[in-house]
RODO-2510 file (C-alpha; in nm, 4 decimals, decimal comma):
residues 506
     n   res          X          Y          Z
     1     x    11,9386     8,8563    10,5443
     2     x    11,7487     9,1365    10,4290
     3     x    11,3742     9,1826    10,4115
     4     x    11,1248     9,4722    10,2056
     5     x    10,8144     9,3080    10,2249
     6     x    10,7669     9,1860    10,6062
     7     x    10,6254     9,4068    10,8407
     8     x    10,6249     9,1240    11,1108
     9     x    10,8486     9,2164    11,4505
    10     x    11,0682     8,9084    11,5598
    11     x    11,0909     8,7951    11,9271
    12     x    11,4121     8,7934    12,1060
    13     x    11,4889     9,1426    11,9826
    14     x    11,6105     9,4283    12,2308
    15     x    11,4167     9,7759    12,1436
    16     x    11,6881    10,0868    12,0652
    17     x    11,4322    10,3575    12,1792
    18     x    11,3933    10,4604    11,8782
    19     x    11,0341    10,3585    11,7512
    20     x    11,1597    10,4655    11,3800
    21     x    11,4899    10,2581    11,3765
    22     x    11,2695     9,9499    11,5627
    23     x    11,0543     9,9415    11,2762
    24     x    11,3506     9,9177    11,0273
    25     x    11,4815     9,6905    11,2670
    26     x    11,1499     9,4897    11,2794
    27     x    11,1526     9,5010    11,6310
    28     x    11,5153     9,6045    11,7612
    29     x    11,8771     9,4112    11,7486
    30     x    11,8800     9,0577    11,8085
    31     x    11,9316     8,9916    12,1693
    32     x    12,2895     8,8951    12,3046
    33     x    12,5216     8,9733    12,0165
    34     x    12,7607     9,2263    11,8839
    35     x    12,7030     9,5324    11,6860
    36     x    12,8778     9,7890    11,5288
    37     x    12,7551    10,0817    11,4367
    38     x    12,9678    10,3330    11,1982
    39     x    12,9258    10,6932    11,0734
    40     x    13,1604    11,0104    11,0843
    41     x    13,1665    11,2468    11,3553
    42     x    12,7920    11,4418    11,3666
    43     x    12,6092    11,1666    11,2915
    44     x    12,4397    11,0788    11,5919
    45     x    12,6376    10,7604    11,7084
    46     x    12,6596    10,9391    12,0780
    47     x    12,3162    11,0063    12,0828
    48     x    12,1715    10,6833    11,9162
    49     x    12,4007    10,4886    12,2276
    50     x    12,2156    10,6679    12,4895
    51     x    11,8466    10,6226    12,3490
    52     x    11,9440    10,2440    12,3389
    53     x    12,0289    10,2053    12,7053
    54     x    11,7617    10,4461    12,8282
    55     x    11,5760    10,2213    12,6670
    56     x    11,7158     9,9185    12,8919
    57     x    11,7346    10,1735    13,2150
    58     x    11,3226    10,2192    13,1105
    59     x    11,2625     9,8171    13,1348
    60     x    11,4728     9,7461    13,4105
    61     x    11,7834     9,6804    13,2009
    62     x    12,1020     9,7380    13,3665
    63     x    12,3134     9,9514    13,1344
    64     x    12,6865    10,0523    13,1146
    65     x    12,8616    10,3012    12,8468
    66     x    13,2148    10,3298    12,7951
    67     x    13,3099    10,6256    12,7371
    68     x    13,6971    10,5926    12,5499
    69     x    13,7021    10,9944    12,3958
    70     x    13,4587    11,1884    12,5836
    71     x    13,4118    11,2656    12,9567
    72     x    13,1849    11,1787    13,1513
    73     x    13,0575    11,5588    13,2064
    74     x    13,0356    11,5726    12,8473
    75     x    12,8384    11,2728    12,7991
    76     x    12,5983    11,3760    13,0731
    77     x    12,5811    11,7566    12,8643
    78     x    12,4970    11,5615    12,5485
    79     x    12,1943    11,4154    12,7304
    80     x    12,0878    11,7543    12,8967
    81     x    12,0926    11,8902    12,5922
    82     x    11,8336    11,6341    12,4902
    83     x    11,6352    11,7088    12,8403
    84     x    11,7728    11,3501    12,9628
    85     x    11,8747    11,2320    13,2844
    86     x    12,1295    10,9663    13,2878
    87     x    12,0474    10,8883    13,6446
    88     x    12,0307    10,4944    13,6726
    89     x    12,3064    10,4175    13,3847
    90     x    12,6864    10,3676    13,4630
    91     x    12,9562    10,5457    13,3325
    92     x    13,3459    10,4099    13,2389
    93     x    13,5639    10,6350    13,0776
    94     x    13,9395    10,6155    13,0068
    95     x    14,0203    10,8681    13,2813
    96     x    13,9042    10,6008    13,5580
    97     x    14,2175    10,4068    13,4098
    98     x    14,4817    10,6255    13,4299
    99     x    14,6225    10,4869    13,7854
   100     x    14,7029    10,1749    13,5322
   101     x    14,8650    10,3848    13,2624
   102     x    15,0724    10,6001    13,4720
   103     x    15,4244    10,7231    13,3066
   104     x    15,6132    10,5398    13,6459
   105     x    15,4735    10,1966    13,5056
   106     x    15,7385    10,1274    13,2787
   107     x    15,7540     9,7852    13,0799
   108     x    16,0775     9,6777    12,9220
   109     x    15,9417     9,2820    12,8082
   110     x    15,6497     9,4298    12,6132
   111     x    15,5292     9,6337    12,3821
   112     x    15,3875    10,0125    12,5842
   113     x    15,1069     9,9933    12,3374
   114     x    15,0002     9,6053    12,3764
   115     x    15,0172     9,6823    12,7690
   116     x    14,7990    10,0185    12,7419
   117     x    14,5729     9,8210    12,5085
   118     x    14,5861     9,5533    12,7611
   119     x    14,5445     9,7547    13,0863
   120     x    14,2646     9,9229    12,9078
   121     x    14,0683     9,6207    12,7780
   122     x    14,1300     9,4671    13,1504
   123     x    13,9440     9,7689    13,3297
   124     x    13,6659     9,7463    13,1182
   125     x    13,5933     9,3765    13,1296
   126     x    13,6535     9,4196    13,5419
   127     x    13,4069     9,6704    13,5439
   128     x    13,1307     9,4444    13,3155
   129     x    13,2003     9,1470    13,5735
   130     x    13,1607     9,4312    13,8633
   131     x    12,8088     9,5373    13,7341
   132     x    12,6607     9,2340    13,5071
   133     x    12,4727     9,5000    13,2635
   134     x    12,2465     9,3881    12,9812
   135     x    12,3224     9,6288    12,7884
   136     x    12,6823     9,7972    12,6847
   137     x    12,7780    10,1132    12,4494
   138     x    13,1593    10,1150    12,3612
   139     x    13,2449    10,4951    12,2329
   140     x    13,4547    10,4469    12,0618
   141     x    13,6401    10,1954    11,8636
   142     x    13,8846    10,4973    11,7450
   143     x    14,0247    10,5355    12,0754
   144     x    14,0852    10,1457    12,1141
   145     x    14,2506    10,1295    11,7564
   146     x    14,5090    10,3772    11,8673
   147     x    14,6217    10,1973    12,1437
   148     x    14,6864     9,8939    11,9247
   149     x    14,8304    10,0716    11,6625
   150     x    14,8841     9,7319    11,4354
   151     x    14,5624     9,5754    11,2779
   152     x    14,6476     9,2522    11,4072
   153     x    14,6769     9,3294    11,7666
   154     x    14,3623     9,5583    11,7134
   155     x    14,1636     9,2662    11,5362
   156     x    14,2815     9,0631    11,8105
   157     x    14,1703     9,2786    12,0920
   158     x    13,8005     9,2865    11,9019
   159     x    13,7372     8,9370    11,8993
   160     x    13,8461     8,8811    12,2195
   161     x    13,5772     9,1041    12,3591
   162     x    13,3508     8,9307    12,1109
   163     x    13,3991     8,5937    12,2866
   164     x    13,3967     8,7209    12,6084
   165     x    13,0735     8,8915    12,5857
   166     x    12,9207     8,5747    12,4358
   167     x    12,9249     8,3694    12,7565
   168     x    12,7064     8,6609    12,9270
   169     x    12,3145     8,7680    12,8725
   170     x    12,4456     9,1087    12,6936
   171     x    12,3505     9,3020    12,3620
   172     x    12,6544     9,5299    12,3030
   173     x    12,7113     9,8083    12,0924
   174     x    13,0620     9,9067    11,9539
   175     x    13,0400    10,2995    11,7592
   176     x    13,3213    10,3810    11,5305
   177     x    13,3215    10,7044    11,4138
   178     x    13,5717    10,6153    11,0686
   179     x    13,8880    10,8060    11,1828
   180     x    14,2476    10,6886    11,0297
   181     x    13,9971    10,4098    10,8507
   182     x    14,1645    10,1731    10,6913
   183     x    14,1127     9,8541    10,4599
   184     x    14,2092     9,6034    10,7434
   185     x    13,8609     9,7577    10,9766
   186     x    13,6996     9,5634    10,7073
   187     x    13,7493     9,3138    10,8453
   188     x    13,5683     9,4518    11,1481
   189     x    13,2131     9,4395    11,0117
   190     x    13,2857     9,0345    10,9366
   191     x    13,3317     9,0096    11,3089
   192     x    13,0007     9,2006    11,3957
   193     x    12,6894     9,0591    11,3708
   194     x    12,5001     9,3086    11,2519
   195     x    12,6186     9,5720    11,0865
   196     x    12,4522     9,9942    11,1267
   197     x    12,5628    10,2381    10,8964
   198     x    12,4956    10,6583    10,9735
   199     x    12,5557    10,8911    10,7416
   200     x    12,5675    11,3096    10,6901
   201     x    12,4676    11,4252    10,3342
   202     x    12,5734    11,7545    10,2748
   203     x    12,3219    12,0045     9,9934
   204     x    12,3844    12,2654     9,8501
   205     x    12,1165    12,4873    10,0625
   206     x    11,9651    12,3850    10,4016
   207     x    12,0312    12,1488    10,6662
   208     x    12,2313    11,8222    10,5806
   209     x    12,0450    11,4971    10,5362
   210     x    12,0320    11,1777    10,7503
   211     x    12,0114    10,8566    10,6294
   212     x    12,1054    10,4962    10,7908
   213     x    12,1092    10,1856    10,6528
   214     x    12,1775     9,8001    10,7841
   215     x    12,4129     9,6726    10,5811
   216     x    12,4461     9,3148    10,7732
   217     x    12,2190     9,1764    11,0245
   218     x    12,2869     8,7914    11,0650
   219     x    12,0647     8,5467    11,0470
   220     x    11,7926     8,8290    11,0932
   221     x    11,4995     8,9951    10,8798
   222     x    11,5477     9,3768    10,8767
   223     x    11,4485     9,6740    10,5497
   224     x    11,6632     9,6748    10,3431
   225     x    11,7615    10,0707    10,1992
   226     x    11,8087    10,4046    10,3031
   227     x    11,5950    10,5663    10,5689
   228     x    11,5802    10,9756    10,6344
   229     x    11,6755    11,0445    10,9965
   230     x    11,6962    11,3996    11,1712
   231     x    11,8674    11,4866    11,5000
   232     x    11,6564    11,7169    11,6880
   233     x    11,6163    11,7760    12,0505
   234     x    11,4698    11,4279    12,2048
   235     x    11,7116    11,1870    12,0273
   236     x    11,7254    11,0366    11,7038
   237     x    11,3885    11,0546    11,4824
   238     x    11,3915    10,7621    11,1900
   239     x    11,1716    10,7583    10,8980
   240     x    11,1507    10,4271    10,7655
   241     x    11,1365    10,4006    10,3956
   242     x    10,7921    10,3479    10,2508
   243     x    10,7575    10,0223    10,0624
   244     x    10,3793    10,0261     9,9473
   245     x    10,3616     9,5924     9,8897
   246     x    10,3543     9,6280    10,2678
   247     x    10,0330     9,7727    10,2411
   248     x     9,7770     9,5994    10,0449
   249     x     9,4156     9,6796    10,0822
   250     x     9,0974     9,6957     9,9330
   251     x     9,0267     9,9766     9,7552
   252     x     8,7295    10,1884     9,7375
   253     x     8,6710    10,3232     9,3758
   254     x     8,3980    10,5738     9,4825
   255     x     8,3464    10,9191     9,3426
   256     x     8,4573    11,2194     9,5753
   257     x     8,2048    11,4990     9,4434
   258     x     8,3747    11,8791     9,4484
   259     x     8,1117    12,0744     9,5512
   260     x     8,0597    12,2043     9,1799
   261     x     7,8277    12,0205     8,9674
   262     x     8,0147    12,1315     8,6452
   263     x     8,3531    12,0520     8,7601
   264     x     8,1926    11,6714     8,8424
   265     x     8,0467    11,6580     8,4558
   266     x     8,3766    11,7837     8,3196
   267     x     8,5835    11,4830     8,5304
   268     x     8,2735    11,2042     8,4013
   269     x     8,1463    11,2108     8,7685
   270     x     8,4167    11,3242     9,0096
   271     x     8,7266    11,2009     9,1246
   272     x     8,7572    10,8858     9,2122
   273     x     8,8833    10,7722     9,5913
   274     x     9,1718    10,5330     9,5713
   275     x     9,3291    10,7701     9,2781
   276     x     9,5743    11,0436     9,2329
   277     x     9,5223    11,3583     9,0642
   278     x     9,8014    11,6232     8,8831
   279     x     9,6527    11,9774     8,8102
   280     x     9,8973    12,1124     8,6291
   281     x     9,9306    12,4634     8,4683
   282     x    10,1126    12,8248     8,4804
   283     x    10,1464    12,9993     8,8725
   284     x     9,8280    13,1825     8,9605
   285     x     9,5769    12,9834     8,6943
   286     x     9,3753    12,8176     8,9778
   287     x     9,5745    12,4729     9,0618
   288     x     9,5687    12,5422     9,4802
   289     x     9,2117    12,6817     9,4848
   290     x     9,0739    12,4343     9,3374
   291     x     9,2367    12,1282     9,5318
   292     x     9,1258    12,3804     9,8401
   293     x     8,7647    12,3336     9,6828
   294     x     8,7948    11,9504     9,7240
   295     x     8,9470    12,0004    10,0682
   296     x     8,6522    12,1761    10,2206
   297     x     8,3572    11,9715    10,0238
   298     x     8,5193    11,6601    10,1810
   299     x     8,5627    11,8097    10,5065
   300     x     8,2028    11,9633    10,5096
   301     x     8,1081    11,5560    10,4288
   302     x     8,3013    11,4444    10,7549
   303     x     8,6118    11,3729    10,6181
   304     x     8,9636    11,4321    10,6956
   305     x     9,1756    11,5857    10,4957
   306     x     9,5816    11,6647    10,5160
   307     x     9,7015    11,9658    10,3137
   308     x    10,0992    12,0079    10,2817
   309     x    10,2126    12,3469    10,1637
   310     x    10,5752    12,3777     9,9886
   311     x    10,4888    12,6892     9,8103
   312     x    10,2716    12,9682     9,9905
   313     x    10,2654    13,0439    10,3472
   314     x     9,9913    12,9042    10,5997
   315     x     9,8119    13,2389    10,6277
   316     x     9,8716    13,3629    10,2445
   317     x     9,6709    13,0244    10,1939
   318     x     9,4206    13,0563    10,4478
   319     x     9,3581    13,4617    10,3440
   320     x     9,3092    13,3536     9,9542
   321     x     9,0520    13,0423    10,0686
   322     x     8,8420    13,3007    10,2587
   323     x     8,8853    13,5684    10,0201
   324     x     8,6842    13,3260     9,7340
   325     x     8,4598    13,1870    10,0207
   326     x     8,5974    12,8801    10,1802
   327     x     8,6631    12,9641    10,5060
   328     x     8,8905    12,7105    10,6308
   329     x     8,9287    12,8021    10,9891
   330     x     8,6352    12,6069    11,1630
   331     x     8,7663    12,2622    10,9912
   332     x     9,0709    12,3130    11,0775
   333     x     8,9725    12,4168    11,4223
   334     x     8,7648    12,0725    11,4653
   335     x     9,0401    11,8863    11,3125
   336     x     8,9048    11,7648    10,9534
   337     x     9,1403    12,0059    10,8017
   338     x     9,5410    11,9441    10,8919
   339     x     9,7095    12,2250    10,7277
   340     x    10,1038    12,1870    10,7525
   341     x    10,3433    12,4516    10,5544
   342     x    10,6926    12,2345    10,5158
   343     x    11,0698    12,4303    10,4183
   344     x    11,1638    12,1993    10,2087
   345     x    11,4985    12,2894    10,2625
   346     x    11,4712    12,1158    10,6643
   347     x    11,2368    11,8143    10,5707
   348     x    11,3734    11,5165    10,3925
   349     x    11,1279    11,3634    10,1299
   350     x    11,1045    11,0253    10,3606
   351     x    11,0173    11,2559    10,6512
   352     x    10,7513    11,3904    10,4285
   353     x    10,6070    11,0268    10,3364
   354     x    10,6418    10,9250    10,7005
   355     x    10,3979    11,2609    10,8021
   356     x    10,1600    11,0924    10,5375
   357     x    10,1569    10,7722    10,6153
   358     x    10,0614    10,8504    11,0080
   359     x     9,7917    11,1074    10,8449
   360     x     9,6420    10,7662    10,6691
   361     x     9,6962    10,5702    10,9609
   362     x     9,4621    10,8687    11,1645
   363     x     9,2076    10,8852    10,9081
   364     x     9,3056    11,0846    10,6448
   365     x     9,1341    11,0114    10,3465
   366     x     9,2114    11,3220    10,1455
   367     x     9,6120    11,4257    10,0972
   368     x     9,6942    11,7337     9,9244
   369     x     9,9934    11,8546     9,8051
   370     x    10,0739    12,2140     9,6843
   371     x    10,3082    12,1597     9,5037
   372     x    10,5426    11,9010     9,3224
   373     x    10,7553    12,1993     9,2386
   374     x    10,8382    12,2510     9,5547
   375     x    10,8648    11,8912     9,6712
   376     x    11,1072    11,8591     9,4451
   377     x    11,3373    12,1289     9,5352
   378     x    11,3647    11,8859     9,8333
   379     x    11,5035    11,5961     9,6252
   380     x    11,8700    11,5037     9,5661
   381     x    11,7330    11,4519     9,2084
   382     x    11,4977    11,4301     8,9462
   383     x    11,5026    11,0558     8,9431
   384     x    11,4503    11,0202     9,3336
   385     x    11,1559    11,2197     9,2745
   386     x    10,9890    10,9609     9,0487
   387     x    11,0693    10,7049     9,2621
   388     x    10,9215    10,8841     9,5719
   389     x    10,6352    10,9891     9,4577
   390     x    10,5878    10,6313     9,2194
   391     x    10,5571    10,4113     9,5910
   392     x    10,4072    10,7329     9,7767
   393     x    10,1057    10,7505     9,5670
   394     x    10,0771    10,3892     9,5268
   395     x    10,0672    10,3662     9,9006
   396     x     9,8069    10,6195     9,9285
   397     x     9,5823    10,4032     9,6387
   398     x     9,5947    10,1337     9,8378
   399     x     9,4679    10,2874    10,1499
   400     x     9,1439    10,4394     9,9153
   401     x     9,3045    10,7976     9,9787
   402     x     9,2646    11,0358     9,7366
   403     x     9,5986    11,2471     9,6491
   404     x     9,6007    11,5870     9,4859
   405     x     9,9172    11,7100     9,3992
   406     x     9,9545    12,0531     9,1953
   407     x    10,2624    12,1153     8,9736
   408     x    10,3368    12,4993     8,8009
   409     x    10,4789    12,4582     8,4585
   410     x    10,7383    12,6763     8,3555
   411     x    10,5708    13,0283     8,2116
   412     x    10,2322    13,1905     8,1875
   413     x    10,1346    13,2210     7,8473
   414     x    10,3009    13,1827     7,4701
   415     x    10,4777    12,9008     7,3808
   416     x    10,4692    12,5545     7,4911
   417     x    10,4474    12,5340     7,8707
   418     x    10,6797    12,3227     7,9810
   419     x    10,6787    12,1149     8,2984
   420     x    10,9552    12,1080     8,5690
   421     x    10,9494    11,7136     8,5990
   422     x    10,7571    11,4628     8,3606
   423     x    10,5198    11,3399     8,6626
   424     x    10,2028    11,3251     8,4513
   425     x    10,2306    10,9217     8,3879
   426     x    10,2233    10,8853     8,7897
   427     x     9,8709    11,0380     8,8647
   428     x     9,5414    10,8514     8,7189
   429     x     9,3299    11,1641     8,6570
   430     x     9,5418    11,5316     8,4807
   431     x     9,3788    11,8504     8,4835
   432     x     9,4809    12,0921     8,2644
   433     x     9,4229    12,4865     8,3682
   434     x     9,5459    12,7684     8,0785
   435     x     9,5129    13,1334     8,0806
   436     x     9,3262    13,2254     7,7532
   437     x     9,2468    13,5506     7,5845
   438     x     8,9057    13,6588     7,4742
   439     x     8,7072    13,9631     7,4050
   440     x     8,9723    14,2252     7,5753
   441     x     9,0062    14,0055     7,8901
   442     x     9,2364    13,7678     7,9912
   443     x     9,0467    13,4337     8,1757
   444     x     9,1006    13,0864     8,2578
   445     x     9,0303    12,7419     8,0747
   446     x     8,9965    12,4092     8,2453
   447     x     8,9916    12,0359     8,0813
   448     x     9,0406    11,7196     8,1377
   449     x     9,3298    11,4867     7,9514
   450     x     9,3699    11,1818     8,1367
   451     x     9,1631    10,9623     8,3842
   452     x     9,2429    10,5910     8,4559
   453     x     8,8837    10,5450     8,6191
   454     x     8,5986    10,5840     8,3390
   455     x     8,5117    10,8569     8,0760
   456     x     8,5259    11,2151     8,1240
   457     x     8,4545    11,5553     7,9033
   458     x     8,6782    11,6094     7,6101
   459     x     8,5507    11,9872     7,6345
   460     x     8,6935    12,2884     7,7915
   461     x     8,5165    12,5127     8,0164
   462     x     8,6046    12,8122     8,1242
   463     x     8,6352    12,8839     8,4970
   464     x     8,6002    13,2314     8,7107
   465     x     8,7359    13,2580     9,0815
   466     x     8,5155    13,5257     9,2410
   467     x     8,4718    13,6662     9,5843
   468     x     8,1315    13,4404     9,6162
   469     x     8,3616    13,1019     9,5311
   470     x     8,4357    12,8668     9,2112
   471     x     8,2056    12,9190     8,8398
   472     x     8,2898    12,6806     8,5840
   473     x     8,1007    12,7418     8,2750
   474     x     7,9696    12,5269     7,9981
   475     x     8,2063    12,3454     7,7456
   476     x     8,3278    12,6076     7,4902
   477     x     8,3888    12,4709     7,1333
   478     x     8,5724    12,7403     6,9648
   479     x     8,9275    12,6999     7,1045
   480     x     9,2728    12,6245     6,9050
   481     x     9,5906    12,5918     7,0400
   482     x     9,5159    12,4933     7,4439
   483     x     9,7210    12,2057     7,4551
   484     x    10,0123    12,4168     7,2938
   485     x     9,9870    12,6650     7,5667
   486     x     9,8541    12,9153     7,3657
   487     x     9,5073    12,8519     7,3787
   488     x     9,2911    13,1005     7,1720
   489     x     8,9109    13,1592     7,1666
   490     x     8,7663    13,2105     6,8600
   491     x     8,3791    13,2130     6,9199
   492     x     8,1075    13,5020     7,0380
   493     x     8,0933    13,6380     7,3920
   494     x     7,7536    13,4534     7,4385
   495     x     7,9044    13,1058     7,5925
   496     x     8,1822    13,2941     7,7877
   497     x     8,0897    13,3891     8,2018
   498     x     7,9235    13,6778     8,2955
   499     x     8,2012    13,8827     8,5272
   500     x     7,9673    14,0046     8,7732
   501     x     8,0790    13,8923     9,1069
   502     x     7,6889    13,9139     9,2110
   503     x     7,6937    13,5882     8,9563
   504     x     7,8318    13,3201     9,1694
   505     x     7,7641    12,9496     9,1582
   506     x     7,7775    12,7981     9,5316
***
């Protein structure tokens, strides 16, 4: 049973430790029944065990792992290298059986493999009647399955440690790490009650991506989909996926002024909170100073805003802002500016919307993102983009945030500029910025061509970044060819901005 739309946790659940994989989860693994949980080797299984019975250790859970492949050194290096102590858990392994599966036991009636599978099973189950835990990790199922070596005797073996661990208080987990795989361990997942899949993406540049999925919970409520997961020191770290119909909320269609009067009359009064906006247009025509305009004007209000940087360093952007006059420094210092540069090539995409969401959730009402270009170097595809940014931005509507997002267009000037993905239909308001040539000198257009939320200007002023700050001019009516990507001017001088830097509109 799968859920998308519930954001309700269930009682009766045991917690993994992992707040991410609780939420997808809604709440943790039903209580008392059997899990497997699959992936191939590097994808956290190991580490995904522990979290779940420090988890148990942390509410007074007792908790025992059975360790079939590893040692129990290992194991304990594992959790060092996490900063963990595994003081308080209990520790099987295989090598504690080996007085059992000594070369002078010799059987001649049965099988050697159906008595090592035998002996085996036996030690473990004395050792769950010895300590009574609430919790047990099997790693893993490999191990067992080459002691049986048939699938019946294996399938066997599994559902009689299914019914035995039904008649005690116990949530077990069983890890199988896919080795010799084979279509009888299908059969596996049928005897499981729920059912966790891990998985390791490999790209073609920059660490591989993380993603789990439940693929069978019984009887249970759980999201449905993929969900982005890294490994870094500290355990596991989900990000559930982002379904905005889990957020619905009022939203507050107000005007967000700029800070420049103009640049309000061009967009028919502002942006509006609640809505998205693209500026779009060739590298170095304006996009990211003027979303850093917004940034400060609402932090100067009391706002909050989040900026998230895929293009330009953290300094190279803080050196321009100050270099035009917005000195970001003292928001950022009281915390109404978050400024976070992200490699897209280490952050998955539902990372990024998780770092969003718990801006929102801390009062963000401002996101920024510079730019889609380099967001989307981050996707598997174009068509994951869409459908990223599609419930991201609806998400953010819904919370009365207003989203800036900047996208470069392929080329500077001549010829149609093209863009790198067709995002344009996502955002309610577009802003179009063009390099145009008049009188000897090569300067900047801006206008308006979409917005969802009322009437704006049809015109196209010209705009002038100067050590002072921002100048947009008045609407210029002798252009031809801007929305080609050749714009040309074709009127006098009078209309155009005066260059003198000592000519600055605050």
């Amino acid at each position: 049973m799968g859920s998308t739309a519930s954001a309700i946790y269930f009682e009766g659940r045991v917690g993994t430790g992992i707040a991410g994989l609780d939420d997808v989860l809604l709440g943790g693994f039903p209580r008392t029944h059997f899990y497997l949980v699959e992936g191939d080797p590097g994808t956290g299984k190991t580490t995904l065990g522990l979290q779940f019975l420090m988890e148990g250790r942390d509410k007074a859970e007792k908790g025992l792992y059975v360790t079939l492949s590893e040692t129990r050194r290992e194991l304990r290096d594992v959790a060092a290298s996490h900063g963990w102590s595994l003081d308080g858990i209990d520790v099987y392994e295989l090598g504690d059986m080996q007085g059992r599966l000594s070369p002078e036991r010799q059987y001649t009636v049965f099988h050697p493999a159906e008595v090592e599978l035998n002996e085996t099973i036996k030690g473990i189950l004395d050792e769950v009647e010895r300590l009574q835990p609430a919790r047990v990790v099997f790693d893993s199922l490999s191990e067992l399955r080459l002691l049986a070596r048939e699938d019946l005797r294996y399938r066997r073996q599994i559902l009689g440690l299914k019914h035995f661990f039904a008649m005690r208080d116990c949530t077990v987990l069983l890890l199988d790490d896919h080795s010799e795989r084979n279509n009888q361990d299908a059969q596996l997942e049928s005897i499981a009650h729920g059912v966790l899949l891990l998985e390791r993406l490999g790209i073609d540049y920059g660490v591989p991506r993380r993603r789990l999925s439940v693929t069978k919970m019984r009887g249970a409520e759980f999201r449905e989909g993929y969900h982005d997961f890294a490994i870094r020191r500290g355990g596991l770290h989900v990000y559930p996926r982002l379904v905005a119909a889990e957020h619905g909320a009022t939203v507050d269609l107000k005007p967000v002024p700029s800070g420049l009067p103009e640049l309000d009359m061009l967009l028919g009064g502002g942006l509006i909170r609640g809505s998205s906006a693209l500026l779009m247009g060739p590298a170095g025509a304006g996009k990211s100073t003027l979303v850093t305009q917004y940034a400060v004007a609402e932090a100067s209000r009391g706002g909050t805003v989040s900026c998230y940087l895929y293009e330009e360093t953290r300094a190279t952007f803080l050196a321009r802002s100050r270099g035009l006059g917005m000195d970001l420094d003292p928001y950022i210092a009281s915390g109404a500016i978050h400024l976070q540069q992200i490699d897209p090539a280490e952050m998955a995409p539902g990372e990024f919307a998780y770092h969003a969401r718990r801006a929102v959730e801390a009062g963000a009402r401002m996101i920024v993102i510079d730019s889609l270009n380099g967001y989307l170097s981050g996707m598997p595809s174009e068509k994951h983009l869409l459908i990223h940014m599609h419930e991201l931005l609806v998400y953010l509507a819904q919370e009365s945030v207003l989203t800036l997002l900047t996208v470069a267009q392929h080329g500077l000037v001549g010829g149609t500029l093209q863009l790198p993905v067709e995002v344009s239909y996502l955002a309610d308001t577009v802003v179009m910025l063009r390099f145009f040539e008049a009188a000897g000198e090569v300067r900047q257009a801006i206008s308006v061509v979409k917005k969802r939320h009322g009437m704006h200007e049809r015109s196209i002023r010209e705009m002038a970044f100067q050590p002072g700050g921002i100048r947009i001019g008045k609407p210029l009516k002798d252009f031809q060819g801007v929305l080609t990507g050749n714009p040309v001017y074709a009127g006098s001088a009078g209309p155009l901005l005066d260059n003198n830097p000592g000519h600055v509109s605050k």
